[in-house]
C-alpha positions in Angstrom: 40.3 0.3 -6.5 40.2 -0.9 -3.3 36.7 -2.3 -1.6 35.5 -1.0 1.5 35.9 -3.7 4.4 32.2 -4.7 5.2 30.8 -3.8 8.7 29.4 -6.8 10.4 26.4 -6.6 11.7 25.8 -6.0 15.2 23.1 -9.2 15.6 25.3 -11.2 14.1 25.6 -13.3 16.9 21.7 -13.9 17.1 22.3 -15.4 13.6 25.0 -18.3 15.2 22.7 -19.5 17.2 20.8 -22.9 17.1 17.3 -22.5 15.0 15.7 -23.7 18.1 17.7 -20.9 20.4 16.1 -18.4 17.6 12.6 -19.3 18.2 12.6 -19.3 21.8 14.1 -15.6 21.2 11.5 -15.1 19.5 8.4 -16.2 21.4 10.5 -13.7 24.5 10.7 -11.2 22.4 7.1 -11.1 22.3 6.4 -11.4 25.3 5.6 -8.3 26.7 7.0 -9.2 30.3 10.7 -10.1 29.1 13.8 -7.6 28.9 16.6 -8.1 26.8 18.4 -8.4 29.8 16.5 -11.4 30.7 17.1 -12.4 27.2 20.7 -11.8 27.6 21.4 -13.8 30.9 19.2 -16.9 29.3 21.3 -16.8 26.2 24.4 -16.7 28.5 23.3 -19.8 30.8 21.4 -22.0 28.5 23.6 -21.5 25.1 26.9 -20.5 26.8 26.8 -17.4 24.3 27.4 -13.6 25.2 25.8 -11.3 23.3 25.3 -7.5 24.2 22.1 -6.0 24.7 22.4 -3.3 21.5 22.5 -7.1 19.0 19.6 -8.6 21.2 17.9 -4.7 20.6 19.0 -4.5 16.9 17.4 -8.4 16.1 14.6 -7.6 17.8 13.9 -4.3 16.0 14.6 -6.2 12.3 12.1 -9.0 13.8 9.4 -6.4 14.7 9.8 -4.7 11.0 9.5 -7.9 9.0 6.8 -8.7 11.1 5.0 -5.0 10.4 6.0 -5.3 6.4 4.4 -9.2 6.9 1.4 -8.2 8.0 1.0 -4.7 5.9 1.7 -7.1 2.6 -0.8 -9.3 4.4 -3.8 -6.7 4.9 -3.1 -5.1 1.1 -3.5 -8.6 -0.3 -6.7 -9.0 1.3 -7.7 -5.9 0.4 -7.1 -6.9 -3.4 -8.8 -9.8 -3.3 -11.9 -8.5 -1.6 -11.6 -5.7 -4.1 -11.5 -7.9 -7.2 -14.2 -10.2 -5.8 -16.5 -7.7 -5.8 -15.6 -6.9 -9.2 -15.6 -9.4 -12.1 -14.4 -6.9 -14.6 -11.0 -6.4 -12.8 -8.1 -8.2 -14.4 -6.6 -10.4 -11.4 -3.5 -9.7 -13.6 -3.2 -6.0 -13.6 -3.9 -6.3 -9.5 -0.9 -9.0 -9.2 1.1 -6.8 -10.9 0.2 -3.4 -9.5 0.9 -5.2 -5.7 4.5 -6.6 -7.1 5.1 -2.4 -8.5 4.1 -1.5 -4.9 5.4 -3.9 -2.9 9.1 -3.5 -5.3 9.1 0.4 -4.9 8.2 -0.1 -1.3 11.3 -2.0 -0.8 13.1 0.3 -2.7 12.0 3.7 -1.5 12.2 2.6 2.2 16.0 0.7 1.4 15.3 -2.0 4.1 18.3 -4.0 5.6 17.7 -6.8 2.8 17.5 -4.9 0.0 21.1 -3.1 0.9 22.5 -6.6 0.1 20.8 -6.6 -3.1 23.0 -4.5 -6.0 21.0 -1.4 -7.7 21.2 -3.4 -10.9 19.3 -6.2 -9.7 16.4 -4.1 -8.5 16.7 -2.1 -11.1 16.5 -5.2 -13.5 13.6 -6.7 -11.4 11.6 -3.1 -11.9 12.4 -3.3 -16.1 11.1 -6.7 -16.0 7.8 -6.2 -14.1 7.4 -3.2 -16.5 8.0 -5.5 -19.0 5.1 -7.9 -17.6 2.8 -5.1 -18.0 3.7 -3.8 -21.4 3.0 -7.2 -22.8 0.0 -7.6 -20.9 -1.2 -4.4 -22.3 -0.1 -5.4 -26.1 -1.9 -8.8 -25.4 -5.0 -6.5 -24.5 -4.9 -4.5 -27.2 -4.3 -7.6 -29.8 -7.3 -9.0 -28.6 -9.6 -5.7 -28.8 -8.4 -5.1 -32.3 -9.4 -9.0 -33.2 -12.7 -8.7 -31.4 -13.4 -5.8 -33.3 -12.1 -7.4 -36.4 -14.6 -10.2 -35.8 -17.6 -8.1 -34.9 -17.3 -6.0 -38.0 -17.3 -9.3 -40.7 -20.2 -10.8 -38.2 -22.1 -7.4 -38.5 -21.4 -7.3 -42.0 -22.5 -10.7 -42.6 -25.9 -10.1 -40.8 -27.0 -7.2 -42.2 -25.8 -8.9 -45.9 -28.4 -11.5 -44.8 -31.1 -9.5 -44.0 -31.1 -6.8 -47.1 -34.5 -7.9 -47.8 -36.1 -7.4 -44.6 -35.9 -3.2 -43.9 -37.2 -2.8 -40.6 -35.2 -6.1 -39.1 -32.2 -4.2 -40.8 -32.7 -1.1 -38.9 -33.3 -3.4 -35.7 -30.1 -5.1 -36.0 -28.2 -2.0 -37.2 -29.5 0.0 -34.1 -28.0 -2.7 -32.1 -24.8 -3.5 -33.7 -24.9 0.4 -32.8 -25.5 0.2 -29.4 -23.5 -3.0 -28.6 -20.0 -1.4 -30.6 -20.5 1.6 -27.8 -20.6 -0.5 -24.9 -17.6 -2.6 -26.4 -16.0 0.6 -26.6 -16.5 1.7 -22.9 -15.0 -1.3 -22.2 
């Protein structure tokens, strides 16, 4: 079998140049008053490098989509966190992994530049493993409910042992061991 020859990109050349080169590219890019022509002829007189206007384009458009995906990540973070502030009874867990789901699916369903590089299997492996996360976060859950309610049963049983001899504390207690096992159970 015989492997396709990759295509190199056509910003490669934005890549070659000196991290310092990059960043001033950068801060023209956004400015709104610069062209890519203006780009081009700095790039050409400063770094001695030619590079056509469709690389300087095609950076610029990968540099304004990670910047977009940045802040989006950004604004849904805060969003969780706000969320879960507001909420004690909100597992911090189950929001960490629900925004690693979203942000993995996102990647996948939208099949940015970055995740072409990355083989199926890998995300594929990534998206078993965060199921994985979940699954045992859910057993762990469940482990502890069934202990709590383990726990409360010998307690309650213990209690109303105790008090046999006092009738109307029994029914006291009894009404609420009733009432507290329902809101245990909402929960």
């Amino acid at each position: 079998m015989t492997e396709k020859a990759r295509k190199p990109r056509s910003d490669s050349k934005m890549y070659q140049l000196p991290r310092d080169a990059l960043d001033q590219v950068n801060d023209m890019l956004l400015n709104e008053n610069m062209k890519y022509s203006d780009i081009q002829h700095w790039l050409e007189t400063k770094h001695g490098m030619k590079i056509s206007l469709s690389s300087i384009s095609n950076y610029a458009v990968k540099i304004y989509q990670a910047a977009q995906r940045v802040s989006d990540d950004l604004e849904r973070t805060k969003f969780f966190i706000d969320y879960i502030g507001d909420k004690s009874e909100i597992d911090a867990s189950k929001a960490t992994t629900a925004l690693l789901k979203s942000g993995l699916l996102q990647k996948i369903a939208t099949a940015e530049d970055e995740f072409n590089e990355m083989p199926v299997e890998k995300a594929g492996r990534l998206l078993v493993e965060l199921n994985k996360a979940e699954i045992a976060r859910e057993r762990l859950e469940l482990d502890y409910k069934k202990k709590m309610q383990l726990a409360f049963e010998a307690f309650e049983s213990k209690i109303m042992d105790e008090i046999k001899k006092y009738p109307e504390i029994k029914e006291k207690f009894a009404t609420a061991f009733k009432e507290l096992k329902e809101k245990m159970q909402e929960n």
